[in-house]
C-alpha positions as CSV (number, residue, x, y, z in Angstrom):
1,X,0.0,0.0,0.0
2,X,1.5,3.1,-1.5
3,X,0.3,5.1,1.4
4,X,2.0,2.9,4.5
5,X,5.8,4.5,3.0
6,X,5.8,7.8,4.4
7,X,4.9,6.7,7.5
8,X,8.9,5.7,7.8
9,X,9.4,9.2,7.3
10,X,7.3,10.9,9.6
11,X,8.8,13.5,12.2
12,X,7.9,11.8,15.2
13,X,6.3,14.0,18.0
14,X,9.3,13.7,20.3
15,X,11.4,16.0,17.8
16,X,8.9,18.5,17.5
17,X,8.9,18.7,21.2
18,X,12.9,19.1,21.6
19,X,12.5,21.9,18.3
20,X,9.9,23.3,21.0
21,X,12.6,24.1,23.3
22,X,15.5,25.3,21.0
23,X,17.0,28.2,21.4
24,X,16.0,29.9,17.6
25,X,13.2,31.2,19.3
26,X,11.2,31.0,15.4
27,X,11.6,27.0,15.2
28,X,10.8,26.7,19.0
29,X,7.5,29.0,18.3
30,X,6.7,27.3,15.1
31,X,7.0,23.5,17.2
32,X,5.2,24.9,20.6
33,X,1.8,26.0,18.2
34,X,2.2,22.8,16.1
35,X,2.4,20.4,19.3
36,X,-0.5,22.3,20.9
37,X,-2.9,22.4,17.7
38,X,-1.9,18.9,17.3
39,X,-3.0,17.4,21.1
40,X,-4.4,20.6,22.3
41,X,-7.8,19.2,21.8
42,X,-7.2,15.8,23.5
43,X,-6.3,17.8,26.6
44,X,-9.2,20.0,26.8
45,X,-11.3,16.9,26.5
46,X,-9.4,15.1,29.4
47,X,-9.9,18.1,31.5
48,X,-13.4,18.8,30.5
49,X,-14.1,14.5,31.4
50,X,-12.2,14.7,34.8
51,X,-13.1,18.2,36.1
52,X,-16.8,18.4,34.3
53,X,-16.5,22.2,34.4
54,X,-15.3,24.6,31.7
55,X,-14.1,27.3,33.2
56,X,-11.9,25.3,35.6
57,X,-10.8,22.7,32.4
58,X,-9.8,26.0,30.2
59,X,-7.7,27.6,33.5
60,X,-5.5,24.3,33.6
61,X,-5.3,24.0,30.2
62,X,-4.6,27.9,30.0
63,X,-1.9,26.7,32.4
64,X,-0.8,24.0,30.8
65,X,-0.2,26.2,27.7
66,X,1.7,29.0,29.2
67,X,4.2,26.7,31.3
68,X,4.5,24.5,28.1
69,X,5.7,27.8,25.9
70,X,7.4,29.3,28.6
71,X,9.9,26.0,27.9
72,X,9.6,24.2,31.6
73,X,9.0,20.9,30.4
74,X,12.5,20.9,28.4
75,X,13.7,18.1,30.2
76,X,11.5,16.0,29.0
77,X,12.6,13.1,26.6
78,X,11.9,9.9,25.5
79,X,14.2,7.8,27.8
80,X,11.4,8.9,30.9
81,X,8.8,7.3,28.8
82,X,6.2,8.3,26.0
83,X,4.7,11.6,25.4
84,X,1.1,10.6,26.0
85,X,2.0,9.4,29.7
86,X,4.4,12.3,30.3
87,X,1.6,14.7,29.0
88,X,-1.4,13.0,31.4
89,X,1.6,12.9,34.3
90,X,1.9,16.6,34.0
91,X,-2.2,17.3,33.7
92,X,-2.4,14.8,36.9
93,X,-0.2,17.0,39.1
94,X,-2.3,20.2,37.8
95,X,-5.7,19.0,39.1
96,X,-4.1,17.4,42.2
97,X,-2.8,21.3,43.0
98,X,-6.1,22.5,41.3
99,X,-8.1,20.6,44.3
100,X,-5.9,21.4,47.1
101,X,-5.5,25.4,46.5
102,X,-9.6,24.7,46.2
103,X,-9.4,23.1,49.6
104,X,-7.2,25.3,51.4
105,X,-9.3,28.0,50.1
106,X,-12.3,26.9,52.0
107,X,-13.9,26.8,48.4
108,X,-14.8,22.8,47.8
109,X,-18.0,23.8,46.1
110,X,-17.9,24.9,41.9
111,X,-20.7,24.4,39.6
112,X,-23.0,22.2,42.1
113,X,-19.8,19.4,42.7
114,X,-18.4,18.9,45.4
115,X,-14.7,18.3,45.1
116,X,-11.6,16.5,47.5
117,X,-7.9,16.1,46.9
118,X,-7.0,13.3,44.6
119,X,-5.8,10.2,47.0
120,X,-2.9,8.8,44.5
121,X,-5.2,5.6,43.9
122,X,-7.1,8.2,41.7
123,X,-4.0,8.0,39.0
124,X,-4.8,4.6,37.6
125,X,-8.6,6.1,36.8
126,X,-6.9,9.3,36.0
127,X,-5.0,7.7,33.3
128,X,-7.7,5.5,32.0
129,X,-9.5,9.0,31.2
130,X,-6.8,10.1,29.9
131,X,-6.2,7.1,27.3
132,X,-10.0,7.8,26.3
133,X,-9.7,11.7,25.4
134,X,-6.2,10.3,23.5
135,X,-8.1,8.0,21.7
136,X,-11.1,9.4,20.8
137,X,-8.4,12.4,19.6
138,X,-6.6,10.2,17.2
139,X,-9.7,8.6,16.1
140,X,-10.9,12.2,15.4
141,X,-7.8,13.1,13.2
142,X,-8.0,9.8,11.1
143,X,-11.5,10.9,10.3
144,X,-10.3,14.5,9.8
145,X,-7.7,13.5,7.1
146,X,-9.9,10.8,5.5
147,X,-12.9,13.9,5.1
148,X,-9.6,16.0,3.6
149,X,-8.6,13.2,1.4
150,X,-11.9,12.8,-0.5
151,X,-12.3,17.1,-0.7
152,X,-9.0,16.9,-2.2
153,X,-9.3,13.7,-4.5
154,X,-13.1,13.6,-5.1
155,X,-13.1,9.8,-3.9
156,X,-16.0,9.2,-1.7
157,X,-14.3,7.7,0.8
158,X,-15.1,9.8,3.8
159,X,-19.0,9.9,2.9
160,X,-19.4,5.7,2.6
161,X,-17.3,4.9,5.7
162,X,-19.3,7.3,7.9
163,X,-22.3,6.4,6.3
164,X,-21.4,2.5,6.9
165,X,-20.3,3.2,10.0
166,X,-23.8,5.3,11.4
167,X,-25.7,2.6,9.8
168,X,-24.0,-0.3,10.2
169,X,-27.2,-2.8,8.9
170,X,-27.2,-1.3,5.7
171,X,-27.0,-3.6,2.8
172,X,-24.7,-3.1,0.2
173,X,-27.6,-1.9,-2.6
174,X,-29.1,0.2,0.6
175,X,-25.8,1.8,1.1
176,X,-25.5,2.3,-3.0
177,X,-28.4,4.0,-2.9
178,X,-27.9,6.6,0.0
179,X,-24.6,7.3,-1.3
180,X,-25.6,7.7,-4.8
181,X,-28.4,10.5,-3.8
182,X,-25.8,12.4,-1.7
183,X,-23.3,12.1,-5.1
184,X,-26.0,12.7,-6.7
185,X,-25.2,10.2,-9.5
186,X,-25.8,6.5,-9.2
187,X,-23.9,3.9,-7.8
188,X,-23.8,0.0,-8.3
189,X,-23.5,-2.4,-4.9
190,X,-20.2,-3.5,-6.9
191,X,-18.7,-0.4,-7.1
192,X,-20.0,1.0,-3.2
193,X,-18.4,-2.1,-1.8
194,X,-15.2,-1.2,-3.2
195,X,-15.1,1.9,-2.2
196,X,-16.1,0.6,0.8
197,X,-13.1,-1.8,1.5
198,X,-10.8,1.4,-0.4
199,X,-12.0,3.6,2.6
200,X,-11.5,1.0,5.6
201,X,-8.0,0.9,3.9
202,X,-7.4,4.0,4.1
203,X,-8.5,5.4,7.1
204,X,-6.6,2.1,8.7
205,X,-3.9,3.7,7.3
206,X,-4.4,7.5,8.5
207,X,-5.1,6.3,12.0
208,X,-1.8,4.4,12.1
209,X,-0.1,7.9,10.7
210,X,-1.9,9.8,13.9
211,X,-0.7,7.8,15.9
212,X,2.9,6.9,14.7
213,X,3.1,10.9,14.7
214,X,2.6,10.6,18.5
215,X,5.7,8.1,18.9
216,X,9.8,8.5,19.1
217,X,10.1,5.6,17.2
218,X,8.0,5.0,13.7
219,X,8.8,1.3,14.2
220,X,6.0,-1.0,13.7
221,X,6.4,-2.6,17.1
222,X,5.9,0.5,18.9
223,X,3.1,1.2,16.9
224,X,1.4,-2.0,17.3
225,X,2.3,-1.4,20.9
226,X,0.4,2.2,21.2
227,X,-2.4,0.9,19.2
228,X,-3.1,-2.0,21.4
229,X,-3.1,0.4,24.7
230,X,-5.6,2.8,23.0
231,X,-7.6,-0.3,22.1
232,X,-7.3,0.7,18.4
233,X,-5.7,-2.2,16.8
234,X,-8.4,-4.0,15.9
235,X,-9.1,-0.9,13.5
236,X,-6.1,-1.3,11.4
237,X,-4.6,-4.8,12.1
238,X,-3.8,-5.7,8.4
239,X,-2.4,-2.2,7.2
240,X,0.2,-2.5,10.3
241,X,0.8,-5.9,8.9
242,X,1.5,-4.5,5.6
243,X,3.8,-1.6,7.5
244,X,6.1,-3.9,9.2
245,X,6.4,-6.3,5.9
246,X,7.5,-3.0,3.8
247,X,9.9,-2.1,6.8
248,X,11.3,-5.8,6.7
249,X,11.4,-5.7,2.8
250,X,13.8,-2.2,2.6
């Protein structure tokens, strides 16, 4: 699959975070809003799941944002472990001091919950959260590139998956149909089931790219690896497959 070989040659997420903290102050700038656009949103979800109130979710990620630009996480790296966990690590220790200031304060009530200091026991659900908001983030980019890939090629691809997808009883003429009235030109049960297995291929293959971007290493071990944790790998088994056969083949 012609699409699995740039995947070797990805910039991995770990080297945009060390250009984050260079000292040409244009490449660190450029790398700080690229990292942030990038998982920006998979933070605000976390913090929006685990604090269930905006205003307090946008003043840690606020936080989050200033300390991240302001370059005090430069010593991170690979060698203490993968971005995702160093990322929900940091956000842990923000809403543990988010709780206690409200505590010390006298002020345990906001928005009708009540709130205590996390107990450290609270990490293991803490990161369980955080896998989620990751994973429903990288999901949300595979879709986001697939929708791109059909503006920019004209391929249907985006519009059959999600339509497969919302409807997943659909038979293959049903499916021809509904997708030939949004095309507005008519399609044969042949041709929608192509595009059909065309479109799983491809968006297997995006949502290995999202999250190989995420990684130090583009190896297919690692990826497999992260997949598996994010409970993803059931998505895009046999384009991994054909990953690591290319990587073994060069």
């Amino acid at each position: 699959m012609e699409e699995l070989e740039r995947l070797s040659q990805i910039e991995t997420l770990w080297s945009m975070v060390r250009n984050a903290h260079q000292s040409d102050e244009e490449i660190a700038r450029d790398a700080q809003r690229q990292l942030l656009q990038k998982y920006g949103s998979a933070i605000q979800r976390y913090l929006n799941a685990k604090l269930r109130d905006p205003a307090a979710a946008d003043d840690i990620y606020q936080d989050f944002a200033v300390k991240f630009v302001r370059g005090d996480f430069h010593k991170a790296s690979p060698e203490v472990g993968r971005f995702r966990t160093f990322i929900r690590s940091v956000l842990y220790r923000q809403i543990a001091d988010f709780y206690r200031k409200k505590k010390r304060r006298g002020d345990v009530q906001l928005d009708g919950q009540v709130f205590e200091p996390l107990a450290d026991a609270d990490e293991d659900s803490s990161d369980e959260q955080f896998a989620e908001a990751w994973r429903d983030e990288m999901l949300k980019k595979a879709w986001d590139s697939l929708y791109e890939l059909e503006t920019q090629s004209g391929k249907p691809w985006y519009s059959v998956l999600q339509l497969r997808v919302r409807n997943p009883q659909l038979r293959s003429n049903d499916l021809a149909r509904q997708i030939g009235e949004q095309l507005g030109k008519p399609i044969s049960s042949a041709n929608v089931r192509v595009l059909l297995h065309r479109a799983r291929e491809k968006f297997s293959v995006l949502l290995i790219e999202s999250i190989s971007n995420s990684l130090e290493s583009n190896s297919a071990d690692a990826i497999e690896e992260e997949l598996a944790e994010l409970k993803l790998l059931e998505y895009c088994q046999a384009a991994l497959d054909q990953y690591r056969q290319q990587l073994n083949e060069n």
